[in-house]
TORKOLGU-143394 format. One record per atom (N, C-alpha, C, O): residue number from 1; atom name; x, y, z. Coordinates in nm, 2 decimals, m for minus. Each point is the difference from the previous one (the first is absolute). Layout:
<seke k="NUM" a="CA" px="X" py="Y" pz="Z"/>
...
//
This chain:
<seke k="1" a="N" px="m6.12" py="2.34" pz="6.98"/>
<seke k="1" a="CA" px="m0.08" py="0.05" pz="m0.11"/>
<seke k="1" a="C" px="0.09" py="m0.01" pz="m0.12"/>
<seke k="1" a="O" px="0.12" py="0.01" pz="m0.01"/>
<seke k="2" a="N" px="m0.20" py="m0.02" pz="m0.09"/>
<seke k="2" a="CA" px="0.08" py="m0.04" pz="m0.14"/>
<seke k="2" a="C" px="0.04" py="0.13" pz="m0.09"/>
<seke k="2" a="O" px="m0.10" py="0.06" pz="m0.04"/>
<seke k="3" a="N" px="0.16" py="m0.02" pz="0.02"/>
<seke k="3" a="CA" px="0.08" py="0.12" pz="m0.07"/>
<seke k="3" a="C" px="m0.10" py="0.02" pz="m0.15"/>
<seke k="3" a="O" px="m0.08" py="m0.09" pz="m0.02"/>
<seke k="4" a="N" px="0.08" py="0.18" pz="m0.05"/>
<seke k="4" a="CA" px="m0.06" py="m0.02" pz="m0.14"/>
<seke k="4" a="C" px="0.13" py="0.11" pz="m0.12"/>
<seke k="4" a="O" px="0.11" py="0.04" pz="0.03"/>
<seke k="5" a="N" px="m0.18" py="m0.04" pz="m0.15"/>
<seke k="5" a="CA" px="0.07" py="0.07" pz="m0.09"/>
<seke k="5" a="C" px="m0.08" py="0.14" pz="m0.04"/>
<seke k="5" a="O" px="m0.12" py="m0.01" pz="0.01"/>
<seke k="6" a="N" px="0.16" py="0.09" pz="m0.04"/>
<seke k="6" a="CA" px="m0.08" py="0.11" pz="m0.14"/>
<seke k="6" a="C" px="0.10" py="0.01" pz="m0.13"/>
<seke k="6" a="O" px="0.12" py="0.01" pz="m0.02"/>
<seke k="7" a="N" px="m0.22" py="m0.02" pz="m0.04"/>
<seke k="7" a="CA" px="0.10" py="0.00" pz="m0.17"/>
<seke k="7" a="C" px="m0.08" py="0.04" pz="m0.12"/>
<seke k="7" a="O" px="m0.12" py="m0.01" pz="0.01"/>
<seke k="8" a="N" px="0.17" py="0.04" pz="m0.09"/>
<seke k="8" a="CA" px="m0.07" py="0.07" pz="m0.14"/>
<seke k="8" a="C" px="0.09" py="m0.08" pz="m0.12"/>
<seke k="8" a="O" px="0.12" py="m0.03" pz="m0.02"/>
<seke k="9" a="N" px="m0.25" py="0.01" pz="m0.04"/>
<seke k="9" a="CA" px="0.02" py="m0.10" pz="m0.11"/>
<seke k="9" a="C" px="m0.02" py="0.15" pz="m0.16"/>
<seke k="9" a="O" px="m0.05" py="0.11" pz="0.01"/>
<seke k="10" a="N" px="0.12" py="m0.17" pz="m0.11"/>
<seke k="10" a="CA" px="m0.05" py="0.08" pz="m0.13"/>
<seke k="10" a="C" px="0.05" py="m0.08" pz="m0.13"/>
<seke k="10" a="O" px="0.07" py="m0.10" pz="0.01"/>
<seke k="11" a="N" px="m0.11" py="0.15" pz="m0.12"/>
<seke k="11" a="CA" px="0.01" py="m0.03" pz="m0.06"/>
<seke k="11" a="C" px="0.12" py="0.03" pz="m0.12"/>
<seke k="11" a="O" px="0.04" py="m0.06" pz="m0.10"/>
<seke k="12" a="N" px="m0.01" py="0.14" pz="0.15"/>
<seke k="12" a="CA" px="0.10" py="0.05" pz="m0.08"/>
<seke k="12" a="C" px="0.05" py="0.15" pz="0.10"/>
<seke k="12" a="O" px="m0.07" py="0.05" pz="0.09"/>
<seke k="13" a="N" px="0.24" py="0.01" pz="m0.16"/>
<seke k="13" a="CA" px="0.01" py="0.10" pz="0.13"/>
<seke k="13" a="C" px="m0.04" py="0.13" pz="m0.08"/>
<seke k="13" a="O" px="0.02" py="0.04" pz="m0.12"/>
<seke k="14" a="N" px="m0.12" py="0.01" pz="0.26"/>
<seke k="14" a="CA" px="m0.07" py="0.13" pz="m0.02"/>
<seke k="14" a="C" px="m0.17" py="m0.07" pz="m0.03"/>
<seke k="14" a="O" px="m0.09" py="0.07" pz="m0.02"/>
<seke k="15" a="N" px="0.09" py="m0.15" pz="0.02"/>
<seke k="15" a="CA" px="m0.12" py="m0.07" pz="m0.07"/>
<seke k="15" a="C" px="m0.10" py="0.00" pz="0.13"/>
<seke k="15" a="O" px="0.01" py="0.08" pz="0.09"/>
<seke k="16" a="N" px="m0.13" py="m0.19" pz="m0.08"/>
<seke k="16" a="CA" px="m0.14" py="0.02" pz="0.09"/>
<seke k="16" a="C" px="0.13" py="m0.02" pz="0.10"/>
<seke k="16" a="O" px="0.12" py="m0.01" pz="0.00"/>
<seke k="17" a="N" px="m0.24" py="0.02" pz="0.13"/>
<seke k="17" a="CA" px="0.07" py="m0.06" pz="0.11"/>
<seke k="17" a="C" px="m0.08" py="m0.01" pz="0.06"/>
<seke k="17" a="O" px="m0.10" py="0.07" pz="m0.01"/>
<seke k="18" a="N" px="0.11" py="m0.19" pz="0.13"/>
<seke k="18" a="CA" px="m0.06" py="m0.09" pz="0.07"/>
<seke k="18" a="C" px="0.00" py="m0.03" pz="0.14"/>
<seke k="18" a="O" px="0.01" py="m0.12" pz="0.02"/>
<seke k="19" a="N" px="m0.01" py="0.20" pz="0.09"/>
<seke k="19" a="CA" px="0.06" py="m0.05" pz="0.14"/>
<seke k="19" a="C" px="m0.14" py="m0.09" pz="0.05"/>
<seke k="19" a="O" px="m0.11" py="m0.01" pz="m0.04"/>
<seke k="20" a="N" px="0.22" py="m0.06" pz="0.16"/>
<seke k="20" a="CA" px="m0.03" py="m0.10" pz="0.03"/>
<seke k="20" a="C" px="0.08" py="m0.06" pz="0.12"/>
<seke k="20" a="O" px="0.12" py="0.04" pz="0.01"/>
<seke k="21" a="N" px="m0.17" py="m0.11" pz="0.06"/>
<seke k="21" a="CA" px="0.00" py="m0.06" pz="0.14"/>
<seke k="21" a="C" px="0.01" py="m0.13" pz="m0.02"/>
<seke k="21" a="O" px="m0.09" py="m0.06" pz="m0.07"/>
<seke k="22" a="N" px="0.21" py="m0.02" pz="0.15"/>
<seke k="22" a="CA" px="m0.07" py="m0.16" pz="0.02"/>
<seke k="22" a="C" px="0.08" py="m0.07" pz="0.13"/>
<seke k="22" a="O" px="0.08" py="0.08" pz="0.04"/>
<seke k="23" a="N" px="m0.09" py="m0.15" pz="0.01"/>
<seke k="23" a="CA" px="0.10" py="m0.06" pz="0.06"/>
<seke k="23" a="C" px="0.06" py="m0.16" pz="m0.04"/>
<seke k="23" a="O" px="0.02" py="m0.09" pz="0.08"/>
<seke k="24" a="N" px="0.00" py="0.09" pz="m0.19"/>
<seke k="24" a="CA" px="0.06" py="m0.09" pz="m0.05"/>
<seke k="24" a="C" px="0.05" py="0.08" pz="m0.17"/>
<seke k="24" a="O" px="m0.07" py="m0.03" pz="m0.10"/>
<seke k="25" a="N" px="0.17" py="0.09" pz="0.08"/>
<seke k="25" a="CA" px="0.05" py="0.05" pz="m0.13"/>
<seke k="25" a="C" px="0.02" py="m0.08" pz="m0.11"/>
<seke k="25" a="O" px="m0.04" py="0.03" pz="m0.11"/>
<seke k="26" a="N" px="0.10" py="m0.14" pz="0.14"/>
<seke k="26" a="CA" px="0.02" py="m0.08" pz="m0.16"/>
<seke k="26" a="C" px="m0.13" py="m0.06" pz="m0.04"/>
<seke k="26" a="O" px="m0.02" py="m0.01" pz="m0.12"/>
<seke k="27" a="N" px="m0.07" py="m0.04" pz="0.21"/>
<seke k="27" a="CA" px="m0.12" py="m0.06" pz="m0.06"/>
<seke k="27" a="C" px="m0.09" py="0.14" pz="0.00"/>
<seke k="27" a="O" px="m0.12" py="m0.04" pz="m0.02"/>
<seke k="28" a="N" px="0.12" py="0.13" pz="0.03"/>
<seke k="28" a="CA" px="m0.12" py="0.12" pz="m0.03"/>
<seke k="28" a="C" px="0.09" py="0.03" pz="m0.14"/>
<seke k="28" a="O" px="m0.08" py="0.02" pz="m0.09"/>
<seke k="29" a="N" px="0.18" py="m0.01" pz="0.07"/>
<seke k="29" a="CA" px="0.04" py="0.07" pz="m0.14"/>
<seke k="29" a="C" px="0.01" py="m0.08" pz="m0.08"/>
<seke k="29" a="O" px="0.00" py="0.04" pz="m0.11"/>
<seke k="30" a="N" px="0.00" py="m0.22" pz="0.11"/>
<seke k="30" a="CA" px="m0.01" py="m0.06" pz="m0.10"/>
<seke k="30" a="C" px="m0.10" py="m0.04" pz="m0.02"/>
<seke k="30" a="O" px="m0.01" py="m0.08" pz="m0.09"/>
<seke k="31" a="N" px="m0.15" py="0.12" pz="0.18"/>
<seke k="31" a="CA" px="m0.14" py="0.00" pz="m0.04"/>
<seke k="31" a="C" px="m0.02" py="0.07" pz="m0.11"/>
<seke k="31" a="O" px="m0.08" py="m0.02" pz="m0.10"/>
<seke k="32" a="N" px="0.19" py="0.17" pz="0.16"/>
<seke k="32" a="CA" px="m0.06" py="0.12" pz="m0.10"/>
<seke k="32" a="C" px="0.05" py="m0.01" pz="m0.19"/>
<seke k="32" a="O" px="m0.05" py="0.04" pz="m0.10"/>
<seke k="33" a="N" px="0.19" py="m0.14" pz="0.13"/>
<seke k="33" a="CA" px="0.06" py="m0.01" pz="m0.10"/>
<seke k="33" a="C" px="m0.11" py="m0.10" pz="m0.09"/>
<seke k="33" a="O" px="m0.02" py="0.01" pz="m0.12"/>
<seke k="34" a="N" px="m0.03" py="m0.07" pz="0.18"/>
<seke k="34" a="CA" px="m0.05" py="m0.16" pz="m0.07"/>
<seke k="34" a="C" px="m0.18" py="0.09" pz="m0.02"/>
<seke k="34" a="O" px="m0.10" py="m0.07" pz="m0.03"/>
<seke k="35" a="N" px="0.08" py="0.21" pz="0.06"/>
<seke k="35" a="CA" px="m0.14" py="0.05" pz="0.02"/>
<seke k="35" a="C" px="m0.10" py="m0.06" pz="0.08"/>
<seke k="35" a="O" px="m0.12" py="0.03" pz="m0.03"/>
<seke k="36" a="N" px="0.13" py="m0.10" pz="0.12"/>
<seke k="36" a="CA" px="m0.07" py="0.01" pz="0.11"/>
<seke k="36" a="C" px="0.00" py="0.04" pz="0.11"/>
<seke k="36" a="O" px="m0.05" py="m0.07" pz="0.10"/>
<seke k="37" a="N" px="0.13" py="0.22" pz="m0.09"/>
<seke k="37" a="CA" px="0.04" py="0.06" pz="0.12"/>
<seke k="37" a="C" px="m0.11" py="0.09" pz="0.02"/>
<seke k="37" a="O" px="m0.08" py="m0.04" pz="0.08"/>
<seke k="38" a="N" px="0.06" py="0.16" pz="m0.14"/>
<seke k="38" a="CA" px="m0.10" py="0.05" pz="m0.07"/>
<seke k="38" a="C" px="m0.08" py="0.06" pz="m0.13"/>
<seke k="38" a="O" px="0.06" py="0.06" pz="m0.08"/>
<seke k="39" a="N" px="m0.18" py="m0.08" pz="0.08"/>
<seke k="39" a="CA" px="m0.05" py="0.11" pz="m0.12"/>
<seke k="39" a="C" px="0.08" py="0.14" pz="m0.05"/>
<seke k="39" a="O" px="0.04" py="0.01" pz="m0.11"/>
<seke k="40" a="N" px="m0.03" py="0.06" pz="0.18"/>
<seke k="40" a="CA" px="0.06" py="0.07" pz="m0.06"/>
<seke k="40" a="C" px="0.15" py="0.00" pz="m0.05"/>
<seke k="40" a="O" px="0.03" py="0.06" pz="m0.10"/>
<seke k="41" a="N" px="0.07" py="m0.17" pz="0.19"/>
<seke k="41" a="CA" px="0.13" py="m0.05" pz="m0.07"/>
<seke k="41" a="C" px="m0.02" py="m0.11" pz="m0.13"/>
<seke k="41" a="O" px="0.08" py="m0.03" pz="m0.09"/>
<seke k="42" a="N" px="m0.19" py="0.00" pz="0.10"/>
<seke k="42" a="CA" px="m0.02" py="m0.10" pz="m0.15"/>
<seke k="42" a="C" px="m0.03" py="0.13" pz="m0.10"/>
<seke k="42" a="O" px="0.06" py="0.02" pz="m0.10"/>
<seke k="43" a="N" px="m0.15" py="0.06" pz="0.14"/>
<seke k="43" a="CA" px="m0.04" py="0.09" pz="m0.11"/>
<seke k="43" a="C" px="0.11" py="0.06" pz="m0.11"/>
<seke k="43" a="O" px="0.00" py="0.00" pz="m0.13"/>
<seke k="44" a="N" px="0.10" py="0.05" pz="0.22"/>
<seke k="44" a="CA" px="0.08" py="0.09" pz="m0.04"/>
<seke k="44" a="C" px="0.09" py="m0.05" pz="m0.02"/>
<seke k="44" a="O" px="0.10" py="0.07" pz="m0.04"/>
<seke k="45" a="N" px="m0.08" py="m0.24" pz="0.07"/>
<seke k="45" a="CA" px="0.13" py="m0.03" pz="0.01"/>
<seke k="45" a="C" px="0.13" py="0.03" pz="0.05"/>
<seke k="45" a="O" px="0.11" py="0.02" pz="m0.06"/>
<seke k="46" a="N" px="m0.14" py="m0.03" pz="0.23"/>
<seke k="46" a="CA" px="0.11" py="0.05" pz="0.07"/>
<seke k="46" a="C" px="0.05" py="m0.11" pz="0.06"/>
<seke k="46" a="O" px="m0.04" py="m0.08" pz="0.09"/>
<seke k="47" a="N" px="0.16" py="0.07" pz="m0.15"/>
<seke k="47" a="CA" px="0.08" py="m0.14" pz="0.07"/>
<seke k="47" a="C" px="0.15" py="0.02" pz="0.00"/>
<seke k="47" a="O" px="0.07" py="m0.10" pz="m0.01"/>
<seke k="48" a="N" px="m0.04" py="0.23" pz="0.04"/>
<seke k="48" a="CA" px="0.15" py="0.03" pz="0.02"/>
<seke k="48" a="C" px="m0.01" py="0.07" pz="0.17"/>
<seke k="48" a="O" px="m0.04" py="0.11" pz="0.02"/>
<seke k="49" a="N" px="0.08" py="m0.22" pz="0.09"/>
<seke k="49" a="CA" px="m0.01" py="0.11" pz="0.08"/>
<seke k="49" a="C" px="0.13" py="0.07" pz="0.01"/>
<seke k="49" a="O" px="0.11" py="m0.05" pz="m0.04"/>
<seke k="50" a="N" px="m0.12" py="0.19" pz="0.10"/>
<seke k="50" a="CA" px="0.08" py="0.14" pz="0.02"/>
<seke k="50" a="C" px="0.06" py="0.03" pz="0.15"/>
<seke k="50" a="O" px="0.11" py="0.05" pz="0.02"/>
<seke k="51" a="N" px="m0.17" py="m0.07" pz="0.02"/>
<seke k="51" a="CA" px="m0.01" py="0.05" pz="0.16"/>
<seke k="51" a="C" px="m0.03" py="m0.10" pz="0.10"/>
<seke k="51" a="O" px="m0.12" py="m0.03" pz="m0.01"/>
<seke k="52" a="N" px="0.18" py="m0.04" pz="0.09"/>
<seke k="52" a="CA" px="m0.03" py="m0.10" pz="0.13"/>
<seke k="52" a="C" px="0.00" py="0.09" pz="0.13"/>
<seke k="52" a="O" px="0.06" py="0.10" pz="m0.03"/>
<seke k="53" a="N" px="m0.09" py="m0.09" pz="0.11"/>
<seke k="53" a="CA" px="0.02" py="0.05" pz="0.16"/>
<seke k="53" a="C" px="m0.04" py="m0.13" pz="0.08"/>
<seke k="53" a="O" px="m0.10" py="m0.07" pz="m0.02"/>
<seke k="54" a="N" px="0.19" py="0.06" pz="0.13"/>
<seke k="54" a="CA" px="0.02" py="m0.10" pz="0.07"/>
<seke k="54" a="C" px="m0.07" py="0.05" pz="0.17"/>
<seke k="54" a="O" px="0.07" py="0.08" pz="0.07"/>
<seke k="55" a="N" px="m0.19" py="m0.13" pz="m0.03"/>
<seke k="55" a="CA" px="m0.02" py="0.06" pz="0.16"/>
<seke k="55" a="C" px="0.00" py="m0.07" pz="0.08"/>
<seke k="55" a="O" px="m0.04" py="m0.11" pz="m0.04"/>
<seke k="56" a="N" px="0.07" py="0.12" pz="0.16"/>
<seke k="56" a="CA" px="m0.03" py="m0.12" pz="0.13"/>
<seke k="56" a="C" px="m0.13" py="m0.06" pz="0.02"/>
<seke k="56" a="O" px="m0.02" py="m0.11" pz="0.05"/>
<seke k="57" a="N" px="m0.06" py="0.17" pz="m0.08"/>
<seke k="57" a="CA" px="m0.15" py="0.00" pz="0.05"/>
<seke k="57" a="C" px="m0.09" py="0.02" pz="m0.11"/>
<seke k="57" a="O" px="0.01" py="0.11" pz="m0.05"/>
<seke k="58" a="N" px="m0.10" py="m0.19" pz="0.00"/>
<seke k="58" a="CA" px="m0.09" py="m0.01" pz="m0.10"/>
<seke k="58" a="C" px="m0.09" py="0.16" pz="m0.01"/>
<seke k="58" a="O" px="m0.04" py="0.06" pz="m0.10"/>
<seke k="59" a="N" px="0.03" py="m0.02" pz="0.22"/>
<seke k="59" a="CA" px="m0.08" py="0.15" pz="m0.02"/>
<seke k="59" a="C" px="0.06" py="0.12" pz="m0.01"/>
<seke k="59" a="O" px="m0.05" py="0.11" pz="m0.03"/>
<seke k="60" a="N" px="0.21" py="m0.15" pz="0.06"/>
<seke k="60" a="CA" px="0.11" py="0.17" pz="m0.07"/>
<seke k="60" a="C" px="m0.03" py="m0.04" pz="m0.11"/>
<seke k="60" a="O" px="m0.05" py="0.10" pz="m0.06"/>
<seke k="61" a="N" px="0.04" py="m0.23" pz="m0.04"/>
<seke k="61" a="CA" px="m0.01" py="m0.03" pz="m0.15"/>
<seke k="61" a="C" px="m0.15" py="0.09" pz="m0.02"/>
<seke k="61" a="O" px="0.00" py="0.10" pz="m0.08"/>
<seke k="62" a="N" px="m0.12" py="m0.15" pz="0.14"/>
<seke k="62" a="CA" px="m0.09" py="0.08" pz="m0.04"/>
<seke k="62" a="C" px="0.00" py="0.13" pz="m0.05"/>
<seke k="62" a="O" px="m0.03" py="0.04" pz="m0.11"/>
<seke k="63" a="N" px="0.10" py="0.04" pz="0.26"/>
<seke k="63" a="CA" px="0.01" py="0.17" pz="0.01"/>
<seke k="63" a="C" px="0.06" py="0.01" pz="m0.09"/>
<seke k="63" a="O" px="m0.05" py="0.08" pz="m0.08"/>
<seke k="64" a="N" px="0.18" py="m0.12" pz="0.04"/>
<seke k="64" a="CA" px="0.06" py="0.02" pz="m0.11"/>
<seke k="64" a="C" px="m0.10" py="0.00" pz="m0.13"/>
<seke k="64" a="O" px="m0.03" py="0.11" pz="m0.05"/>
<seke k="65" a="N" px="0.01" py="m0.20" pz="0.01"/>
<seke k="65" a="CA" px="m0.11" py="m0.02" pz="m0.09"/>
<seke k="65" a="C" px="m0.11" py="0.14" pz="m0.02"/>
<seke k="65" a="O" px="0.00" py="0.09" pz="m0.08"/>
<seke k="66" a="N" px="m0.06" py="m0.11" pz="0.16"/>
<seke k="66" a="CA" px="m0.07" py="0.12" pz="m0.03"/>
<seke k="66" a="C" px="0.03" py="0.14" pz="0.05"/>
<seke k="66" a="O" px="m0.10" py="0.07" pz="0.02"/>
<seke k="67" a="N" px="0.24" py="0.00" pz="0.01"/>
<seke k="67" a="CA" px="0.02" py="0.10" pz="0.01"/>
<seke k="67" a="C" px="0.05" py="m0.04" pz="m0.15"/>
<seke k="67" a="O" px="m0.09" py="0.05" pz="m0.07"/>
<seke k="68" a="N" px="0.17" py="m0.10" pz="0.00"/>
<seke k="68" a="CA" px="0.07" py="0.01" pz="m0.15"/>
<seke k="68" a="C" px="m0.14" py="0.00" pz="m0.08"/>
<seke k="68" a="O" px="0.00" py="0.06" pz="m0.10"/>
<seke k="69" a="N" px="m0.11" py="m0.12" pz="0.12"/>
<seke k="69" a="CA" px="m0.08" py="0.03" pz="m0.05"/>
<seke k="69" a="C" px="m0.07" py="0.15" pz="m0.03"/>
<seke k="69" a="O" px="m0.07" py="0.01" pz="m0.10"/>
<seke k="70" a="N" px="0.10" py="0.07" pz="0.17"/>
<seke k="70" a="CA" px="m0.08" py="0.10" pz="0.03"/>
<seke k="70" a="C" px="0.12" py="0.14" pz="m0.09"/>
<seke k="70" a="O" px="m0.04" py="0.11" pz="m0.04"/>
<seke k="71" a="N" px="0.18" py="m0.17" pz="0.03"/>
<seke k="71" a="CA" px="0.12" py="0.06" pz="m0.05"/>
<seke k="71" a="C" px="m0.09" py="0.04" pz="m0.17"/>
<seke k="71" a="O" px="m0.10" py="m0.05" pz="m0.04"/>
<seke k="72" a="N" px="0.19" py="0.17" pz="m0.01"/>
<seke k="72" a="CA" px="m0.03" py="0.01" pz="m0.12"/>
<seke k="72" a="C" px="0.11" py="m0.07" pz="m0.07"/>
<seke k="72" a="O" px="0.09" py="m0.04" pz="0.07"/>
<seke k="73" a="N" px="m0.10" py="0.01" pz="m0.19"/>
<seke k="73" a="CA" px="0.10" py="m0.07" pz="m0.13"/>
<seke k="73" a="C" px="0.11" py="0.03" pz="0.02"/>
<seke k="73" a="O" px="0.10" py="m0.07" pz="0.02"/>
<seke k="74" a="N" px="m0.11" py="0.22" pz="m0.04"/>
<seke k="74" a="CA" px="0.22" py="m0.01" pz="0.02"/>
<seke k="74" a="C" px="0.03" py="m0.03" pz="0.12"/>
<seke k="74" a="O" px="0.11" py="m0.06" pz="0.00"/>
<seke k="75" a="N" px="m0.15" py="0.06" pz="0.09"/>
<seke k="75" a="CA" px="0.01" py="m0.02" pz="0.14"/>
<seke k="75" a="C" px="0.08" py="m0.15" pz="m0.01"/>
<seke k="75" a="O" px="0.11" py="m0.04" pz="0.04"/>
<seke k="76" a="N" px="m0.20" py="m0.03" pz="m0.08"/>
<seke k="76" a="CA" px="0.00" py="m0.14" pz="m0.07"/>
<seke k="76" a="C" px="0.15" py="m0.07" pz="m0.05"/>
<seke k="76" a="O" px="0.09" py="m0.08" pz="0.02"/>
<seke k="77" a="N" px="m0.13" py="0.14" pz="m0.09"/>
<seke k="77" a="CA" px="0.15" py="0.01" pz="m0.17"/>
<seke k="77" a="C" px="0.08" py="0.04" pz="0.12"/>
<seke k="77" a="O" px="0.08" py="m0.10" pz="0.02"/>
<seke k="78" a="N" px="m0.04" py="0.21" pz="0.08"/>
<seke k="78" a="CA" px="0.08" py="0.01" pz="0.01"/>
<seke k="78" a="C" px="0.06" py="m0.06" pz="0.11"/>
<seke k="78" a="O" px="0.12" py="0.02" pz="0.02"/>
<seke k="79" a="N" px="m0.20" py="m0.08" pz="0.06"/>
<seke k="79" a="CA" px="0.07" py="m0.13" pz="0.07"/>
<seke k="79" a="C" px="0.03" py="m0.11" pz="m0.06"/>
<seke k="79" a="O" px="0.12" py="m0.02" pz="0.03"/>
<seke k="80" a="N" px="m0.15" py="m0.05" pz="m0.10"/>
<seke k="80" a="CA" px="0.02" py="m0.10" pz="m0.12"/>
<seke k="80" a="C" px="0.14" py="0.01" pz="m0.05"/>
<seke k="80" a="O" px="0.09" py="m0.08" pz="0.02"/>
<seke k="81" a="N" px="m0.08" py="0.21" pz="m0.08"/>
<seke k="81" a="CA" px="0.15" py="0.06" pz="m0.07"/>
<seke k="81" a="C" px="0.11" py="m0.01" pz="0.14"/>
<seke k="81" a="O" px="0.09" py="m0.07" pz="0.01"/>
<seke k="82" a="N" px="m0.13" py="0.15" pz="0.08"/>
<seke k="82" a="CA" px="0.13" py="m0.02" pz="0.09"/>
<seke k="82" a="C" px="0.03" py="m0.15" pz="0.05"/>
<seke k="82" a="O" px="0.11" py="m0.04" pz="0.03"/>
<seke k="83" a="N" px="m0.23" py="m0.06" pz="m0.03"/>
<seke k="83" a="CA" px="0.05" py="m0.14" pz="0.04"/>
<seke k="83" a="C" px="0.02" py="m0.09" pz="m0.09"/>
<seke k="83" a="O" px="0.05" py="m0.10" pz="0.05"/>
<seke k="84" a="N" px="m0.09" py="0.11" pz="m0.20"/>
<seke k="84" a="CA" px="0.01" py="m0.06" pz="m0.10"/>
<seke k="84" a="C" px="0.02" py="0.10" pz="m0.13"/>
<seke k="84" a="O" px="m0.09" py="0.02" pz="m0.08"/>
<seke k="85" a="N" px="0.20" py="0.04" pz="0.07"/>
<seke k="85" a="CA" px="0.00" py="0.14" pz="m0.11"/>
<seke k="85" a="C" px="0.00" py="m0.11" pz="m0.16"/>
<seke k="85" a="O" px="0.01" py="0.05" pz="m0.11"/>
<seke k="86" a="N" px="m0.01" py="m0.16" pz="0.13"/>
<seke k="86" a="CA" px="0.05" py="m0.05" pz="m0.12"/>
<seke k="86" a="C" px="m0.17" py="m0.10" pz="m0.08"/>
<seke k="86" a="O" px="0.00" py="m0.05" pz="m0.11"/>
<seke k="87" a="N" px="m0.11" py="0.05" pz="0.22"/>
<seke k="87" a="CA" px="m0.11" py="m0.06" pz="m0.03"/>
<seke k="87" a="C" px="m0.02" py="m0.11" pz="0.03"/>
<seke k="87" a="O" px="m0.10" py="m0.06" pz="m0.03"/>
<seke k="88" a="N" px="0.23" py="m0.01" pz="0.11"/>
<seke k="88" a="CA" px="m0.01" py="m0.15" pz="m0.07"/>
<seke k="88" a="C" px="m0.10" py="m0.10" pz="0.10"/>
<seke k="88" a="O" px="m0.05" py="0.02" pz="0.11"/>
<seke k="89" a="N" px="0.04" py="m0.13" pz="m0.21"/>
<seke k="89" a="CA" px="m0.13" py="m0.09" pz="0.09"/>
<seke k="89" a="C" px="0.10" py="m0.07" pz="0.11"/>
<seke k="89" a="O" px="0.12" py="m0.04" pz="m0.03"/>
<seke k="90" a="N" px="m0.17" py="0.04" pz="0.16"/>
<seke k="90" a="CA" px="0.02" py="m0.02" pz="0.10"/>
<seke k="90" a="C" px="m0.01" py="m0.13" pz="0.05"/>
<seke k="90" a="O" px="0.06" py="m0.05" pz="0.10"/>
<seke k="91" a="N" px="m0.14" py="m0.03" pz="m0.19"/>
<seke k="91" a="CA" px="m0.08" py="m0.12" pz="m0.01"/>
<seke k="91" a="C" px="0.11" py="m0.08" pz="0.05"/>
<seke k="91" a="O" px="0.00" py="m0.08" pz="0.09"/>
<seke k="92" a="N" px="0.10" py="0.12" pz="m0.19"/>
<seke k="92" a="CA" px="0.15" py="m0.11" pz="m0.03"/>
<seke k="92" a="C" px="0.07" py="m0.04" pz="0.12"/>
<seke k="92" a="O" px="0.07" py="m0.10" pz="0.03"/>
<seke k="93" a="N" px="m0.11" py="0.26" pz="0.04"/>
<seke k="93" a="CA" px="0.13" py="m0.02" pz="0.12"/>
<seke k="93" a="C" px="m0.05" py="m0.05" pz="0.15"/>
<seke k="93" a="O" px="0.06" py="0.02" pz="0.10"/>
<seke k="94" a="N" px="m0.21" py="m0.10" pz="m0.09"/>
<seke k="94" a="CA" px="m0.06" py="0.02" pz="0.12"/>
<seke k="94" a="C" px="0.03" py="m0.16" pz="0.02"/>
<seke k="94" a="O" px="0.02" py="m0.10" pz="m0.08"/>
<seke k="95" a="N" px="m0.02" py="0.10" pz="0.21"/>
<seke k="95" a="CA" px="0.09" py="m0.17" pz="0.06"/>
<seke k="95" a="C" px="m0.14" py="m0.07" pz="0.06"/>
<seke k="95" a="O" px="0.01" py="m0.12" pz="0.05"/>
//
């Protein structure tokens, strides 16, 4: 079975924020970068991702996904800060 990602894209730090599922990372984030990832990442212009999580199995990526969904904002912000306290796009460092 093929592994997937969860990750949150924004626009700036503290700014919208975006989670999201894929199993392929560099081509779902440079969809979002180029605006054809989604409507709502073109809207707002979210093309810094923040946050990656790495799972074995495409459906921990889901659960993941939609339990951080259901999180409130700081909740948010404050995972982001302990794994990226500096904001930076993540984009740069993915192989």
């Amino acid at each position: 079975m093929r592994g997937g990602w969860t990750y949150i894209m924004t626009n700036k730090p503290h700014g919208v924020l975006y989670i999201g599922v894929t199993n392929d990372l560099h081509v779902r984030v440079d969809q979002h970068r180029r605006g054809l990832g989604s409507d709502f990442c073109r809207r707002y212009n979210l093309h810094r991702l923040v946050l990656a999580e790495r799972h074995e199995h495409i459906a921990d990526a889901i659960a993941r996904e939609k339990a951080m969904m259901a999180w409130n904002r700081d909740w948010k912000i404050r995972l982001i800060e302990e794994q990226n306290p500096e904001w930076r796009d993540l984009f740069d460092f993915l192989v």
